[in-house]
C-alpha positions as CSV (number, residue, x, y, z in Angstrom):
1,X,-109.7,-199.6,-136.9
2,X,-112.8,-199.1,-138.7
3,X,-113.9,-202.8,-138.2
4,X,-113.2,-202.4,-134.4
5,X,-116.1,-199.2,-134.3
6,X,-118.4,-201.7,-136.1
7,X,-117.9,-203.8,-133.9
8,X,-118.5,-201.6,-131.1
9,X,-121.6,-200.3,-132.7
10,X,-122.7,-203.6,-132.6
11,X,-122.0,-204.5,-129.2
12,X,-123.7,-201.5,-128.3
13,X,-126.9,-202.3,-129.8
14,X,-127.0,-205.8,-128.3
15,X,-126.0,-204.6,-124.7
16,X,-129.4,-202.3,-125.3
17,X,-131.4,-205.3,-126.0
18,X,-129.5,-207.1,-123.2
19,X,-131.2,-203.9,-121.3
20,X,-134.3,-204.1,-122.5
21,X,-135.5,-207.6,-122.1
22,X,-133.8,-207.6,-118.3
23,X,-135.7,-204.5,-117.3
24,X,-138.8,-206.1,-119.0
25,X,-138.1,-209.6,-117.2
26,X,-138.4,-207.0,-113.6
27,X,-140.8,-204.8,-114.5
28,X,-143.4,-206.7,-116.1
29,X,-144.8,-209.5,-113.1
30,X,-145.0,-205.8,-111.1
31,X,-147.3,-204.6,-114.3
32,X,-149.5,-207.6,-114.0
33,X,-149.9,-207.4,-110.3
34,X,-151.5,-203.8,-110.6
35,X,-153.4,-204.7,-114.1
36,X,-154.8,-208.0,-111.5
37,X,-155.8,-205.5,-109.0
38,X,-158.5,-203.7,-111.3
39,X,-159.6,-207.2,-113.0
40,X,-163.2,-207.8,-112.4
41,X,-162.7,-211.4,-111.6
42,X,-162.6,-212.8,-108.0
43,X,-159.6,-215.0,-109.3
44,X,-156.3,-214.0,-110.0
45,X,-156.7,-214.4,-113.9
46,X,-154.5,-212.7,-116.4
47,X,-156.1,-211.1,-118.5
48,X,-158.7,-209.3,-116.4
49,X,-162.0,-210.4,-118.4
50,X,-163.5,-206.9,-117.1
51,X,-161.7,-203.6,-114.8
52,X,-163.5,-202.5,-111.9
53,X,-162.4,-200.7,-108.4
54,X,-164.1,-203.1,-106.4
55,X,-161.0,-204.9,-104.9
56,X,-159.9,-201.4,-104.0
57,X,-162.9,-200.6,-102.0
58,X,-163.3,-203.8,-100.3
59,X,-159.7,-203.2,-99.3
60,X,-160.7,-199.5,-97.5
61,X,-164.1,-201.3,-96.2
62,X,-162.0,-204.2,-94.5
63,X,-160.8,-202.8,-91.3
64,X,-158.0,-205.6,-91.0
65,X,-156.3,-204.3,-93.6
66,X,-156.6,-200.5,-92.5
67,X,-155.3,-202.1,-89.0
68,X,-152.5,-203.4,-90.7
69,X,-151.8,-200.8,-93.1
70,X,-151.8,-198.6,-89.9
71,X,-149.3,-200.8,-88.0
72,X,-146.8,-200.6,-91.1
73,X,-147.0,-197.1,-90.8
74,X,-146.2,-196.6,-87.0
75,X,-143.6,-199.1,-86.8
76,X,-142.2,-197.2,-90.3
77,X,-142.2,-193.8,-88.7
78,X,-140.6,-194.9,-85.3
79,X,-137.6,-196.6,-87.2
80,X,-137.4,-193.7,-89.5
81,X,-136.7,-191.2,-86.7
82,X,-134.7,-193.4,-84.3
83,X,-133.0,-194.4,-87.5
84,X,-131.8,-191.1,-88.6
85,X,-131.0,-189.9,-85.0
86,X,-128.5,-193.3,-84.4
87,X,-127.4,-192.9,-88.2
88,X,-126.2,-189.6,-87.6
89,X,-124.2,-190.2,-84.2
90,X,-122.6,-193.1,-85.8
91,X,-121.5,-191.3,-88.9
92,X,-120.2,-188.8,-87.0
93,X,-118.3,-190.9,-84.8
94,X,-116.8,-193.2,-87.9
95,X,-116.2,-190.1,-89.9
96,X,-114.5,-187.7,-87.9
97,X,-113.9,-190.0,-85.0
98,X,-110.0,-191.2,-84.6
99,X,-110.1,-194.7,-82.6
100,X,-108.7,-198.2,-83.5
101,X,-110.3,-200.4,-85.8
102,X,-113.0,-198.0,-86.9
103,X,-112.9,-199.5,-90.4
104,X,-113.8,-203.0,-88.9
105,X,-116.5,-200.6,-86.8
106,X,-118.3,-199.6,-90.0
107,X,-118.1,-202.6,-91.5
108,X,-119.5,-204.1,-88.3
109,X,-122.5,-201.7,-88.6
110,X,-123.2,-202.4,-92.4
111,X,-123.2,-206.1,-91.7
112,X,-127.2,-206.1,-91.8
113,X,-126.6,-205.5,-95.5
114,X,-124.9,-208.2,-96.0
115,X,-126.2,-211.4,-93.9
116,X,-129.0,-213.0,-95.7
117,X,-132.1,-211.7,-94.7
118,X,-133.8,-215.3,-93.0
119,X,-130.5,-215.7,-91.3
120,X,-131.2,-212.4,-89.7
121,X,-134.6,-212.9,-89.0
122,X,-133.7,-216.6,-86.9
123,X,-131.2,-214.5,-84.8
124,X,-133.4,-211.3,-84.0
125,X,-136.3,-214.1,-83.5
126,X,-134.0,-215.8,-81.1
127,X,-132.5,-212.8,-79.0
128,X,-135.7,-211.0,-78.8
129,X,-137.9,-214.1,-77.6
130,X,-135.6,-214.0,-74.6
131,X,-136.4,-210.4,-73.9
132,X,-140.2,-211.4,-74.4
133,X,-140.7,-209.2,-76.8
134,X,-142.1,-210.9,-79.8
135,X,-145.1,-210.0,-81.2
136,X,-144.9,-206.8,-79.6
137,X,-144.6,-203.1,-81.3
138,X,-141.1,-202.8,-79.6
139,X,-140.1,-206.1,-81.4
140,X,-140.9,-204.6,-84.6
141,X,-139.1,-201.3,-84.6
142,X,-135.6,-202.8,-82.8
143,X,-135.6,-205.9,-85.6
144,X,-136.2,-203.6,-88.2
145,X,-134.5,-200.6,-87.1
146,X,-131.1,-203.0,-87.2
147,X,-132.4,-203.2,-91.1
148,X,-132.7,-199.8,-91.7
149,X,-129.3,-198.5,-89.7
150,X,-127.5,-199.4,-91.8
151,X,-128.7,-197.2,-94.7
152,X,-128.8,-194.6,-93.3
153,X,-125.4,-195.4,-92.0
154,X,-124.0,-194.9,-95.6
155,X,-126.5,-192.0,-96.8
156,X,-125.4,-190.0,-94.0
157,X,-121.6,-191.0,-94.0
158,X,-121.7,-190.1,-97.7
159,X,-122.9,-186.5,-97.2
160,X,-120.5,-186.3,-94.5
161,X,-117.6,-187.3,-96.2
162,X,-118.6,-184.8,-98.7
163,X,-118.6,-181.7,-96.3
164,X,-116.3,-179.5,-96.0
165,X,-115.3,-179.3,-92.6
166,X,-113.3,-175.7,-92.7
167,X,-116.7,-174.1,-92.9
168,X,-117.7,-175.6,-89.6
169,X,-114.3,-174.5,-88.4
170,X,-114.9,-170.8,-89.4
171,X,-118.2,-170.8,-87.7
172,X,-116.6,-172.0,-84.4
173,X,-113.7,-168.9,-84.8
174,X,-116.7,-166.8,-85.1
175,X,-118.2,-167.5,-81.6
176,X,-120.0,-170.5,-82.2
177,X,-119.9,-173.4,-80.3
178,X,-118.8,-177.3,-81.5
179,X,-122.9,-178.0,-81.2
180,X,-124.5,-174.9,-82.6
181,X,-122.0,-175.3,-85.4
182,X,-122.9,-178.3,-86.2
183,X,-126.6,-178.0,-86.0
184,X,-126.4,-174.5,-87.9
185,X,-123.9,-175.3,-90.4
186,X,-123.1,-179.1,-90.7
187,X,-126.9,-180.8,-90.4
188,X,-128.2,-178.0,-93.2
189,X,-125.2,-178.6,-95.5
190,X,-125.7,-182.6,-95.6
191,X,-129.6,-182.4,-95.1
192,X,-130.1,-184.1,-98.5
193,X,-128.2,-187.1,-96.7
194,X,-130.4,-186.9,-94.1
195,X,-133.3,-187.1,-96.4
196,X,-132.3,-190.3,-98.0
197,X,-131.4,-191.6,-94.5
198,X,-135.2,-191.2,-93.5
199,X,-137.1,-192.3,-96.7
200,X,-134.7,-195.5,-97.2
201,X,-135.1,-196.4,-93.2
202,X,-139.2,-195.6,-94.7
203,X,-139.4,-198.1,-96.8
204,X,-136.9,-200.2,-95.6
205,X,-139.7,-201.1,-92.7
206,X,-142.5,-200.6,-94.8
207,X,-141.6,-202.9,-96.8
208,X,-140.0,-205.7,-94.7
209,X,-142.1,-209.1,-94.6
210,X,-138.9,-212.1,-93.6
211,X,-138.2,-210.8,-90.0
212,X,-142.0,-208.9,-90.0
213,X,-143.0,-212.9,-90.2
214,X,-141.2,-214.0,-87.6
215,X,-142.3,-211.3,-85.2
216,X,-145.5,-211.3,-85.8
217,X,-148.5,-212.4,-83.8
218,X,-152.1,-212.9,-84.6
219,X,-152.8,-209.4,-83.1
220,X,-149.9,-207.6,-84.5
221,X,-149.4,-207.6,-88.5
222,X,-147.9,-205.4,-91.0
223,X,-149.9,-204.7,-94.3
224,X,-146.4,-207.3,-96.0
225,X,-147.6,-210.3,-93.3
226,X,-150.8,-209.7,-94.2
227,X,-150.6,-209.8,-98.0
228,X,-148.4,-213.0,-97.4
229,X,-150.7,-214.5,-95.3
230,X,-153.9,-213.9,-97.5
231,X,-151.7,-215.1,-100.2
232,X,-151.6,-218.7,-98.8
233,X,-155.5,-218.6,-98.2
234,X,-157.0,-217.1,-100.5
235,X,-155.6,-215.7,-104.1
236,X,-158.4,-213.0,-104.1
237,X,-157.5,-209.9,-106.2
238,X,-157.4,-207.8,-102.8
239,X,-154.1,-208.7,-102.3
240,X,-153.5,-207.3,-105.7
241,X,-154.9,-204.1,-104.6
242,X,-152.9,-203.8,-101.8
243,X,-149.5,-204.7,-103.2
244,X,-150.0,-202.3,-105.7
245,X,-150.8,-199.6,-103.4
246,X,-147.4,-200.6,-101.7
247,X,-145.4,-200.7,-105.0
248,X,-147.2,-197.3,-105.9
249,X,-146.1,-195.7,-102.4
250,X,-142.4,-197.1,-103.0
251,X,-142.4,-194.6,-106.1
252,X,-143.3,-191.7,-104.9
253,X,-140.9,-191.9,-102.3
254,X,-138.0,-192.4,-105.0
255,X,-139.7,-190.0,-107.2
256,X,-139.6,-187.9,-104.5
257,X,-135.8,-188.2,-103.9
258,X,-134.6,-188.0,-107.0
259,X,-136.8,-184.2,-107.2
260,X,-134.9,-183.3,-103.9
261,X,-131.4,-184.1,-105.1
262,X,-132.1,-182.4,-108.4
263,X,-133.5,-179.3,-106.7
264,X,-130.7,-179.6,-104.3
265,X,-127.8,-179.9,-107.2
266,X,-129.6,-176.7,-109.0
C-alpha cells in the first residue's frame, strides 16, 4: 500500500510537468507575438534588439486598420445581440418545449460546433453567393451568427436547465402573466447565462478569420482578414501590434466572466 502512494506521488509530480511544458508549448508563441509588437525592428526578429511603441502608433495613424478594427466591431455587436435574442427562443423551446425529436433538434443546432470550420466556410460561401450577399455587412453577421448560435445555445440552455421552474410558477399564481413571469423572474435568474451567451457570440465574431476570408471583399475586412492579409505581404511588426491588441481584448472579456460568475456565486 505504501509503494502504491509513492507511486502516486510520483505520478502526480510528472502529470504537473506534463502541465507545465503543455501550457508553456500554448502560451509561449502568444508571449512572443506581444514581446514582437514592442521590438524596435521593422522585421519580425526575436529578440527585439530595442522596445519602442512605434508599431502601436502607426497602427492608430493607419486608418485601414481603424476601418477594419471598426468593421470587427459592428459585425461583433450585431451577432452578439441577434445571437442572444435567437439563443434564448431556442433554449426555451428545447428546454421546456415537448415535440418529437427535440434531441436530434439540439443537436441539429450545435452542429456548427462540430463541422470543421473551412467546411463551413465553402457552404456559407456557396448559399450566400446565391443570395448576392458576399462581401456585404449582412453576409458577415448571418455566416457568423450561425458560429456564434450555437454558444450561446448551450450557455443559455445551461442556465436554464438550472432554474427552477416552481418559482416562475408561483409568480403566475400571483397574477402574473406567462410573459411578465418570465421577463421578471426567469431572464434575471439565468442572467449570468445570458452573459456568457453575449461575450462568447463577442468574440466568437471578433475573432473569426476562415469564413471572415471567404466573405470578404476588398472594401469590407475585419481587423482577422486584415492581419492575415498583411501577414502574406509584409511581416512588419504592425501586425504584431494588432494581434496583440486582439489577444489582450480576448482576456478581458474572460477576465471579465469569470468576475461575474464569482460575484454571481457570492
Amino acid at each position: 500500500m505504501l509503494l502504491n502512494f509513492e507511486r502516486l506521488g510520483y505520478w502526480k509530480y510528472i502529470l504537473l510537468l506534463i502541465t507545465a511544458l503543455t501550457a508553456a508549448f500554448l502560451l509561449l508563441p502568444i508571449i512572443f507575438i506581444a514581446a514582437l509588437s514592442f521590438g524596435s525592428s521593422q522585421w519580425l526578429i526575436f529578440p527585439p534588439p530595442g522596445w519602442t511603441l512605434k508599431w502601436y502608433s502607426e497602427l492608430f495613424a493607419d486608418p485601414r486598420w481603424l476601418e477594419s478594427a471598426w468593421t470587427s466591431f459592428k459585425i461583433a455587436a450585431i451577432v452578439t445581440v441577434l445571437s442572444v435574442l435567437l439563443g434564448l427562443v431556442t433554449s426555451f423551446g428545447l428546454i421546456r418545449g415537448k415535440f418529437l425529436f427535440r434531441e436530434a433538434a439540439k443537436a441539429l443546432f450545435l452542429t456548427p460546433m462540430i463541422l470543421p470550420v473551412v467546411v463551413l466556410a465553402v457552404g456559407l460561401y456557396a448559399f450566400l453567393l446565391q443570395l448576392g450577399l458576399n462581401g456585404t455587412m449582412a453576409g458577415f453577421v448571418l455566416s457568423h451568427l450561425v458560429l456564434a448560435l450555437p454558444f450561446s445555445i448551450l450557455s443559455i440552455s445551461n442556465a436554464l436547465e438550472g432554474f427552477d421552474t416552481s418559482i416562475e410558477d408561483a409568480a403566475i399564481l400571483c397574477g402574473a402573466s406567462p410573459v411578465e413571469a418570465k421577463i421578471r423572474i426567469t431572464l434575471p435568474a439565468i442572467s449570468h447565462g445570458l452573459f456568457s451567451a453575449a461575450v462568447f457570440s463577442f468574440l466568437t465574431s471578433w475573432d473569426e478569420v476562415v469564413v471572415a476570408i471567404f466573405m470578404a471583399s476588398p472594401t469590407l475586412q475585419t481587423l482577422p482578414v486584415k492581419v492575415w492579409t498583411t501577414l502574406r505581404q509584409d511581416l512588419t511588426p504592425v501586425v504584431a501590434a494588432a494581434s496583440t491588441l486582439l489577444i489582450v481584448l480576448t482576456l478581458a472579456l474572460m477576465t471579465l466572466i469569470a468576475l461575474v460568475r464569482k460575484g454571481m456565486k457570492s
